[in-house]
C-alpha positions in Angstrom: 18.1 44.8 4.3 15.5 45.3 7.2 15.3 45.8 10.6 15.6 42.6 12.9 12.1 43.7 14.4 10.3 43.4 11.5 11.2 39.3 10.8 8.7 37.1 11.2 8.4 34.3 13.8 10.4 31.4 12.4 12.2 33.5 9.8 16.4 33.1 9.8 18.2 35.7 9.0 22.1 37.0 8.9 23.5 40.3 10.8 24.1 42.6 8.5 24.7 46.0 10.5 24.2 47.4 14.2 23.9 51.0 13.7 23.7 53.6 16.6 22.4 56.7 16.9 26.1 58.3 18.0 29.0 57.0 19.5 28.2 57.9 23.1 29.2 55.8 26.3 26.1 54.2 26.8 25.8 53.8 22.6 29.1 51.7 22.8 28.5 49.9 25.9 25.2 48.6 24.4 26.8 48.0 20.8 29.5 45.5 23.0 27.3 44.2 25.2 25.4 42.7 22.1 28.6 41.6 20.4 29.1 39.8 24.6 25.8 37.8 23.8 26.5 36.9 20.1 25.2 39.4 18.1 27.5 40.5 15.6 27.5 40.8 11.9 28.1 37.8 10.1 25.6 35.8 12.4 22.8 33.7 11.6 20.1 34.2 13.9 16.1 33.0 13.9 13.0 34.6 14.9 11.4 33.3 18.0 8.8 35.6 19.4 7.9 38.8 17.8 4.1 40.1 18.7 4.5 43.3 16.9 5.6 45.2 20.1 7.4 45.3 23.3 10.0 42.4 23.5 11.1 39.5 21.2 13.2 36.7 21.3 15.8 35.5 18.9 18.5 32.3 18.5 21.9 33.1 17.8 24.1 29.7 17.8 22.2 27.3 20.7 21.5 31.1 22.7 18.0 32.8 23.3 18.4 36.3 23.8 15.7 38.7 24.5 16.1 42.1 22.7 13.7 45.1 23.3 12.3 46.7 20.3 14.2 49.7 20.1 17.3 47.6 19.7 15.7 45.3 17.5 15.1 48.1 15.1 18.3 49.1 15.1 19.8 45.9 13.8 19.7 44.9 10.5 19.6 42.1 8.9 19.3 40.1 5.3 16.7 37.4 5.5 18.1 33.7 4.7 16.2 31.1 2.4 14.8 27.9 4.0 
């Protein structure tokens, strides 16, 4: 397992885990906001944009969704083959 921030452009991977930091108001609400866009474990999602800092951008089904790093980093994911 690795963080989603640290998959290179291109690279697919599957969700393996959304951790928080604690189960505070704002943790949940960010937590179920990503599960509103698609991001949830189980998914397959590609690597579109990563420049090593600030924002990236990722495909989950036929969505782009831009994640800030922080997040990113705090998703983690198994990397996929081909």
């Amino acid at each position: 397992m690795m963080p989603l921030g640290l998959l290179a452009p291109g690279e697919k991977a599957e969700v393996v885990e959304i951790r928080g930091d604690d189960r505070s108001c704002r943790a949940c609400q960010c937590l179920c906001r990503l599960e509103d866009m698609g991001l949830r474990t189980g998914k397959t999602i590609e690597m579109l944009k990563n420049y090593g800092n600030g924002a990236l951008l990722v495909r989950v089904d036929d969505s782009r969704i831009a994640l800030n790093r922080g997040m990113a980093m705090k998703i983690q994911v198994r990397r996929k083959d081909g």
